[in-house]
KEKOLDO-553225 format. One record per residue: residue number from 1; x negated, y, z negated of N, C-alpha, C in turn. Coordinates in steps of 0.1 Angstrom, whole numbers, always signed. Layout:
REM residues N
node i=NUM; nX=X; nY=Y; nZ=Z; caX=X; caY=Y; caZ=Z; cX=X; cY=Y; cZ=Z $
...
//
This chain:
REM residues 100
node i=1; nX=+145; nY=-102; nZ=+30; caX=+155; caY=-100; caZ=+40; cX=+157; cY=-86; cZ=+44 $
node i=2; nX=+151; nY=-76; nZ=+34; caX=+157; caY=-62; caZ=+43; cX=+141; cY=-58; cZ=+43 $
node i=3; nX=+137; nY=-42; nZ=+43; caX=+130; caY=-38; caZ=+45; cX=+120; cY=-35; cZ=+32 $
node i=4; nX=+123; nY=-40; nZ=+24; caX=+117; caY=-46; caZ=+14; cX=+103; cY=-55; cZ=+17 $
node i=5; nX=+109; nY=-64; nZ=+22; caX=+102; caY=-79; caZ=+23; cX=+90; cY=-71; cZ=+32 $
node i=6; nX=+93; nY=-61; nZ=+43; caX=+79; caY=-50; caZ=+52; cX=+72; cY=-44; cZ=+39 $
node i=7; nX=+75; nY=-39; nZ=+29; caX=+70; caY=-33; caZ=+20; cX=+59; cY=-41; cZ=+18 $
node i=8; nX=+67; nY=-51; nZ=+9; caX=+57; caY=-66; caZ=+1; cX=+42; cY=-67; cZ=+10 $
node i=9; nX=+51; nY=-69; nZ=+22; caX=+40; caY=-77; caZ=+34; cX=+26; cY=-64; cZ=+31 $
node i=10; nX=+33; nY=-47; nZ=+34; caX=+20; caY=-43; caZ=+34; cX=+14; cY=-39; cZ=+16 $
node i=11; nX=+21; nY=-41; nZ=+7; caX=+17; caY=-42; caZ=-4; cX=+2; cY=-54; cZ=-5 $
node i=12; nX=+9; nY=-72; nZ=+2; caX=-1; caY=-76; caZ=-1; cX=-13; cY=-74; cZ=+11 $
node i=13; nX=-11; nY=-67; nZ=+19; caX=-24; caY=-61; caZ=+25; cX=-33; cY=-53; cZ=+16 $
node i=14; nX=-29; nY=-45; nZ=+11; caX=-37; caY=-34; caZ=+1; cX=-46; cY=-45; cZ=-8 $
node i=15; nX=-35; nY=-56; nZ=-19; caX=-46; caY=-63; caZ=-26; cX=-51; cY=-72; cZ=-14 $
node i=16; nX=-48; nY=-75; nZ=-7; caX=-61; caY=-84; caZ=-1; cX=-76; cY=-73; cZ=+2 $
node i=17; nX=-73; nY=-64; nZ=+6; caX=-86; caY=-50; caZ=+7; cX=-92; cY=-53; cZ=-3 $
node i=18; nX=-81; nY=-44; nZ=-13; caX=-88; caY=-47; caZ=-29; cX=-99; cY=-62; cZ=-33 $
node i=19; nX=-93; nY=-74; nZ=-27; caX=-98; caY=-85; caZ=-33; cX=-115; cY=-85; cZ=-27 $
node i=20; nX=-114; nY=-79; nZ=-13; caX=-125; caY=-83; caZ=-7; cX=-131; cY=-68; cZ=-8 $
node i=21; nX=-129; nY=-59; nZ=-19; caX=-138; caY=-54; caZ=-26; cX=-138; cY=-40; cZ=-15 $
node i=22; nX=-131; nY=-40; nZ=-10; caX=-132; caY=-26; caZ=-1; cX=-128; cY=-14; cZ=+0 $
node i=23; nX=-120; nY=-10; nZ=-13; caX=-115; caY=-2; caZ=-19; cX=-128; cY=+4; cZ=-31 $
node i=24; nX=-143; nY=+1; nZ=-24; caX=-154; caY=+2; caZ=-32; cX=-158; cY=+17; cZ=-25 $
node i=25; nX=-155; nY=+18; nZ=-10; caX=-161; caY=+26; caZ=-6; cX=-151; cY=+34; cZ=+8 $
node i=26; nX=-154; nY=+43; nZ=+9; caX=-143; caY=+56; caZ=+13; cX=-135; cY=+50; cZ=+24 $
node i=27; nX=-138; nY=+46; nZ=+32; caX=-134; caY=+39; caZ=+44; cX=-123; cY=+27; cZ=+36 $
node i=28; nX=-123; nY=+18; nZ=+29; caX=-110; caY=+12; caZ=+25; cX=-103; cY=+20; cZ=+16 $
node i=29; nX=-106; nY=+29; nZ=+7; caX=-94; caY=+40; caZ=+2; cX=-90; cY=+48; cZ=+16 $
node i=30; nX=-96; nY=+49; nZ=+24; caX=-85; caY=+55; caZ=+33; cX=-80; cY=+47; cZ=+41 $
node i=31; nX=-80; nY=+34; nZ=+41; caX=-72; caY=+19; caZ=+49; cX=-65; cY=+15; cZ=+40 $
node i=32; nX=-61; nY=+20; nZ=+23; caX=-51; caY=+17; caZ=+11; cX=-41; cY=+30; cZ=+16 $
node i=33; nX=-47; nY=+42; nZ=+16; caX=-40; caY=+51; caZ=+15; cX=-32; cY=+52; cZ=+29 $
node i=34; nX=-32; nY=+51; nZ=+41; caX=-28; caY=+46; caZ=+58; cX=-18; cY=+38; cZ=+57 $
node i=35; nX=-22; nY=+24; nZ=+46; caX=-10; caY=+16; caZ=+46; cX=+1; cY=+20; cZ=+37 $
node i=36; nX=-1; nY=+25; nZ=+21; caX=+7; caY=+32; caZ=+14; cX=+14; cY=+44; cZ=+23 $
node i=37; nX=+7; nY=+51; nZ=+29; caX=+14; caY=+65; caZ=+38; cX=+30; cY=+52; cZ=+45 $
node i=38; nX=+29; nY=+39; nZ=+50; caX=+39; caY=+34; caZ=+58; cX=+46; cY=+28; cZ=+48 $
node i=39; nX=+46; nY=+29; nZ=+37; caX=+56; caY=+22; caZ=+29; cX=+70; cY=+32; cZ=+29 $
node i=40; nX=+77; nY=+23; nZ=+20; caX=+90; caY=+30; caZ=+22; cX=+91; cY=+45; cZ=+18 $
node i=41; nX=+84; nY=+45; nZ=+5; caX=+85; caY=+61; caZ=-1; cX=+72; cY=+69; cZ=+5 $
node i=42; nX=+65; nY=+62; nZ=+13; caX=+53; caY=+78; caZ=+19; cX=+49; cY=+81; cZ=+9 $
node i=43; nX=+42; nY=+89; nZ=+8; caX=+28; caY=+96; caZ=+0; cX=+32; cY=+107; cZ=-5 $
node i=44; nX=+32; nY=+110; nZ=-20; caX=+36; caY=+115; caZ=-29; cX=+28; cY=+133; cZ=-19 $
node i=45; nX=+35; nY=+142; nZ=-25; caX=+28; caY=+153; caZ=-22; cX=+17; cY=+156; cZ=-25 $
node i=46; nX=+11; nY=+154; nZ=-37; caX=-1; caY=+154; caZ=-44; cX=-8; cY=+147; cZ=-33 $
node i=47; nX=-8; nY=+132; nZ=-27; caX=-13; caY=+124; caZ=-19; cX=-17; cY=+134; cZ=-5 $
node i=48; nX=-7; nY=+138; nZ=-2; caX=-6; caY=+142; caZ=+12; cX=-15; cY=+156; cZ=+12 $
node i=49; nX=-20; nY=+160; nZ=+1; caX=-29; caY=+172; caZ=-2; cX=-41; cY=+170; cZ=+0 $
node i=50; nX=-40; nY=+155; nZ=-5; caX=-56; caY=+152; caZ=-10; cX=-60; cY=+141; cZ=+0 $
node i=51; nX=-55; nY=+143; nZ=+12; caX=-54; caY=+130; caZ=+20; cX=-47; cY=+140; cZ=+35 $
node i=52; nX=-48; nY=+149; nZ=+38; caX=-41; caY=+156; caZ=+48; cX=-44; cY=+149; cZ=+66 $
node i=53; nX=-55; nY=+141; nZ=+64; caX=-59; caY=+133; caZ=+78; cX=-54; cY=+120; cZ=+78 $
node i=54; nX=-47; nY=+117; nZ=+71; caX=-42; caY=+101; caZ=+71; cX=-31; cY=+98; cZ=+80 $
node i=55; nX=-33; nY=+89; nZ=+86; caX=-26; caY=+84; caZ=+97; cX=-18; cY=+71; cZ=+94 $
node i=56; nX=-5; nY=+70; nZ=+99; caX=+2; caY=+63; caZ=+94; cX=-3; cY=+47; cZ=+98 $
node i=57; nX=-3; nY=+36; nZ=+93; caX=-3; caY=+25; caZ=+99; cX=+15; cY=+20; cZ=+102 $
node i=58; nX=+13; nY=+14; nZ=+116; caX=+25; caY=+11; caZ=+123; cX=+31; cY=-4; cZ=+110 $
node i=59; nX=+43; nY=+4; nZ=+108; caX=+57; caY=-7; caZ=+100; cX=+60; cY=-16; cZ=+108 $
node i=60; nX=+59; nY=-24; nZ=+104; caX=+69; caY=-36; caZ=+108; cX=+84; cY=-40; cZ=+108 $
node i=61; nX=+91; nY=-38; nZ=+115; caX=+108; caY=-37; caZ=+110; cX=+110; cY=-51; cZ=+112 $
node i=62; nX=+114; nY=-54; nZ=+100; caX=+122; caY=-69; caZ=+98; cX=+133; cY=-74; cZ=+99 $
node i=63; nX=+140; nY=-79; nZ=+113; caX=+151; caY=-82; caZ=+115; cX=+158; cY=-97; cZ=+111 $
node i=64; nX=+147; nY=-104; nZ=+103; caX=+154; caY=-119; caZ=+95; cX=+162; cY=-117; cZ=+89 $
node i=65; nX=+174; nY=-125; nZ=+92; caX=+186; caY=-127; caZ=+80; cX=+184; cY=-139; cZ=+73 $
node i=66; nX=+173; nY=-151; nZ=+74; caX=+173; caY=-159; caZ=+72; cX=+170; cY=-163; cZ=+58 $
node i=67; nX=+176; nY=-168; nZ=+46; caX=+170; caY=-171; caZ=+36; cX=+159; cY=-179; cZ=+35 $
node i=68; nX=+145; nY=-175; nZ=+30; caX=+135; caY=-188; caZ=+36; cX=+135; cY=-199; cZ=+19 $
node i=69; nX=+142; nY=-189; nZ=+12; caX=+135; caY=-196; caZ=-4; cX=+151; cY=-197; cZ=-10 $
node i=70; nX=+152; nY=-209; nZ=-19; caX=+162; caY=-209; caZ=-29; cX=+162; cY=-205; cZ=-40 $
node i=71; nX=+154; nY=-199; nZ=-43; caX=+154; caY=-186; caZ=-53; cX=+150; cY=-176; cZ=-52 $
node i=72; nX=+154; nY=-170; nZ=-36; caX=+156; caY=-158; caZ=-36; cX=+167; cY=-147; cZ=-45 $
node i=73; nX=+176; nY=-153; nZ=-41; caX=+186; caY=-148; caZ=-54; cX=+184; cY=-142; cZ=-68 $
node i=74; nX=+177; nY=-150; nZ=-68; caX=+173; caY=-147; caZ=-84; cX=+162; cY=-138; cZ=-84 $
node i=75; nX=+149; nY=-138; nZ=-74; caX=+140; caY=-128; caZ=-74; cX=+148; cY=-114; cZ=-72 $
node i=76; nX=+156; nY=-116; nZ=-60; caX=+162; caY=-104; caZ=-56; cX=+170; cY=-95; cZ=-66 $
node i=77; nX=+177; nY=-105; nZ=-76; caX=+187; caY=-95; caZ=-89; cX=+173; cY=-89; cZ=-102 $
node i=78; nX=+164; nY=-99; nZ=-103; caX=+155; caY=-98; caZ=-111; cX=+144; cY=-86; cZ=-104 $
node i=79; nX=+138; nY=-87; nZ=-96; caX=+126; caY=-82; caZ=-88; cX=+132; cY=-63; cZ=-91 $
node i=80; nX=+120; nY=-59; nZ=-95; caX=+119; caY=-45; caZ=-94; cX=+107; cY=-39; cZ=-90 $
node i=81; nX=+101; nY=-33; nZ=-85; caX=+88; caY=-29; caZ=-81; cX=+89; cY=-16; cZ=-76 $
node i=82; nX=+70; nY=-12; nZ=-77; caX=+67; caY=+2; caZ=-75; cX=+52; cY=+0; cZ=-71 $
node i=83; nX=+52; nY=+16; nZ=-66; caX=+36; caY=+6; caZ=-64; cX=+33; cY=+25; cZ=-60 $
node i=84; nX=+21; nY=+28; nZ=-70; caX=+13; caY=+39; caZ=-65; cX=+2; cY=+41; cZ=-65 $
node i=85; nX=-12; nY=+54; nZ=-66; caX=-20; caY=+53; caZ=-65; cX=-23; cY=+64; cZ=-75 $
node i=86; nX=-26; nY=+64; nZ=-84; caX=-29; caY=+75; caZ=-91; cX=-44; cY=+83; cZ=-91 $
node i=87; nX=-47; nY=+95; nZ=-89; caX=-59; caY=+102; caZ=-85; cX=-62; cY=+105; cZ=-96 $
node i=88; nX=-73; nY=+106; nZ=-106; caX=-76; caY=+113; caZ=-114; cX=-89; cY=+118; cZ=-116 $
node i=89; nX=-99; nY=+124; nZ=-123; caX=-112; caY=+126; caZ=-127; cX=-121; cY=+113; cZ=-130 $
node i=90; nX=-136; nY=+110; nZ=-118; caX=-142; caY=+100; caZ=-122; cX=-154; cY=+109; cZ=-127 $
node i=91; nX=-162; nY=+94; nZ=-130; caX=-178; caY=+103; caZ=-134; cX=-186; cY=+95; cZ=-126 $
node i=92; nX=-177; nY=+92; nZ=-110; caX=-188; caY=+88; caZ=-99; cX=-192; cY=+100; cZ=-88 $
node i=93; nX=-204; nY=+103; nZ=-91; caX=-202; caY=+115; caZ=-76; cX=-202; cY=+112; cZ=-66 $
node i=94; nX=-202; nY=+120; nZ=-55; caX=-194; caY=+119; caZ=-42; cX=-205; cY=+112; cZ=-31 $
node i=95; nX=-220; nY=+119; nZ=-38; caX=-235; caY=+111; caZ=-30; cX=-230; cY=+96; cZ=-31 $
node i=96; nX=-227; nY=+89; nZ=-42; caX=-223; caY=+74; caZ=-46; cX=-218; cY=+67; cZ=-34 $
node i=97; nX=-208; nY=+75; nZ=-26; caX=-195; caY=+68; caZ=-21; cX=-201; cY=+65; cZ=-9 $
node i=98; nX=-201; nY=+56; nZ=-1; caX=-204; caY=+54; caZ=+12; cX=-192; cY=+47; cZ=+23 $
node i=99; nX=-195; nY=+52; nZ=+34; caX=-185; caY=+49; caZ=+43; cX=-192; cY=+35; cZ=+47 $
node i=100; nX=-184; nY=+25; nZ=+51; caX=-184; caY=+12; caZ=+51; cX=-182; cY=+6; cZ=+67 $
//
Protein backbone atom coordinates (compact mmCIF):
# COMPACT_ATOMS: atom_id res chain seq x y z
CA UNK A 1 0.00 0.00 0.00
CA UNK A 2 2.74 2.70 0.32
CA UNK A 3 5.86 3.02 -1.37
CA UNK A 4 7.18 0.02 -0.24
CA UNK A 5 5.03 -2.28 -2.32
CA UNK A 6 7.26 0.10 -5.58
CA UNK A 7 10.27 -1.08 -3.80
CA UNK A 8 9.15 -5.02 -3.77
CA UNK A 9 7.89 -4.53 -7.37
CA UNK A 10 11.58 -3.36 -8.45
CA UNK A 11 13.31 -5.70 -5.96
CA UNK A 12 11.46 -8.62 -7.83
CA UNK A 13 12.76 -7.22 -11.11
CA UNK A 14 16.47 -7.53 -10.04
CA UNK A 15 15.77 -11.44 -9.08
CA UNK A 16 13.92 -12.06 -12.19
CA UNK A 17 17.47 -10.66 -14.13
CA UNK A 18 19.23 -12.72 -11.60
CA UNK A 19 17.07 -15.85 -12.51
CA UNK A 20 17.53 -15.52 -16.16
CA UNK A 21 21.13 -15.37 -15.47
CA UNK A 22 22.01 -11.86 -16.52
CA UNK A 23 23.68 -10.58 -13.77
CA UNK A 24 26.45 -12.97 -15.54
CA UNK A 25 27.68 -10.21 -17.58
CA UNK A 26 28.25 -6.33 -17.30
CA UNK A 27 25.33 -5.14 -19.06
CA UNK A 28 22.82 -6.82 -16.30
CA UNK A 29 24.97 -5.58 -13.24
CA UNK A 30 24.43 -2.37 -14.66
CA UNK A 31 20.47 -3.10 -15.26
CA UNK A 32 20.69 -4.43 -11.18
CA UNK A 33 22.57 -1.43 -10.27
CA UNK A 34 19.85 1.30 -12.44
CA UNK A 35 17.09 -0.42 -10.66
CA UNK A 36 18.69 -0.41 -7.09
CA UNK A 37 19.99 3.40 -7.90
CA UNK A 38 15.52 3.87 -7.93
CA UNK A 39 14.85 2.25 -4.79
CA UNK A 40 13.97 3.99 -1.81
CA UNK A 41 17.53 4.34 -0.29
CA UNK A 42 19.67 5.00 -3.69
CA UNK A 43 23.06 3.82 -3.88
CA UNK A 44 25.28 3.64 -1.12
CA UNK A 45 28.33 6.15 -1.75
CA UNK A 46 30.74 3.45 -2.25
CA UNK A 47 28.08 2.46 -5.15
CA UNK A 48 27.84 5.76 -6.60
CA UNK A 49 31.89 5.73 -6.93
CA UNK A 50 32.03 2.63 -8.51
CA UNK A 51 29.15 3.13 -10.66
CA UNK A 52 29.37 7.06 -11.47
CA UNK A 53 27.34 6.54 -15.03
CA UNK A 54 24.28 4.93 -13.80
CA UNK A 55 21.17 6.22 -14.67
CA UNK A 56 18.19 6.04 -12.69
CA UNK A 57 15.37 3.73 -13.83
CA UNK A 58 11.99 5.57 -13.70
CA UNK A 59 9.84 4.68 -10.10
CA UNK A 60 6.70 3.92 -10.07
CA UNK A 61 4.49 5.87 -7.52
CA UNK A 62 1.83 3.78 -6.07
CA UNK A 63 -1.30 5.43 -5.32
CA UNK A 64 -3.52 2.00 -4.19
CA UNK A 65 -5.17 2.21 -0.92
CA UNK A 66 -6.71 -0.96 -1.62
CA UNK A 67 -5.94 -4.01 0.54
CA UNK A 68 -5.53 -6.74 -2.12
CA UNK A 69 -4.56 -9.73 0.58
CA UNK A 70 -5.95 -10.67 4.06
CA UNK A 71 -2.82 -11.02 5.46
CA UNK A 72 -1.48 -8.08 4.75
CA UNK A 73 -1.57 -7.09 8.24
CA UNK A 74 0.36 -9.53 9.40
CA UNK A 75 3.11 -9.34 6.61
CA UNK A 76 3.12 -5.62 7.13
CA UNK A 77 3.83 -5.79 11.39
CA UNK A 78 6.10 -8.86 10.62
CA UNK A 79 7.88 -7.90 7.14
CA UNK A 80 11.34 -6.22 7.52
CA UNK A 81 13.62 -6.01 4.55
CA UNK A 82 16.81 -4.69 3.02
CA UNK A 83 18.30 -5.27 0.13
CA UNK A 84 22.04 -4.45 -1.05
CA UNK A 85 24.81 -5.11 -3.17
CA UNK A 86 27.96 -5.80 -1.75
CA UNK A 87 31.32 -5.19 -4.04
CA UNK A 88 34.22 -7.01 -3.03
CA UNK A 89 37.54 -8.71 -4.54
CA UNK A 90 36.92 -11.57 -7.28
CA UNK A 91 39.44 -13.89 -8.89
CA UNK A 92 37.42 -13.27 -12.25
CA UNK A 93 39.27 -10.80 -14.56
CA UNK A 94 37.85 -8.16 -16.30
CA UNK A 95 38.87 -9.92 -20.14
CA UNK A 96 36.08 -12.65 -18.61
CA UNK A 97 33.23 -10.14 -18.43
CA UNK A 98 31.35 -9.54 -21.54
CA UNK A 99 28.75 -7.05 -22.48
CA UNK A 100 25.52 -8.93 -23.33
Amino acid sequence: MTQKKTDFDIFKSIIDLINKREHLCLNGIYKIISLKASMNKGLSEKLKKAFPTITLTKRQINYSQEITDPQWLTGFVDGEGCFYIKIGKTTMKKKNLKFC
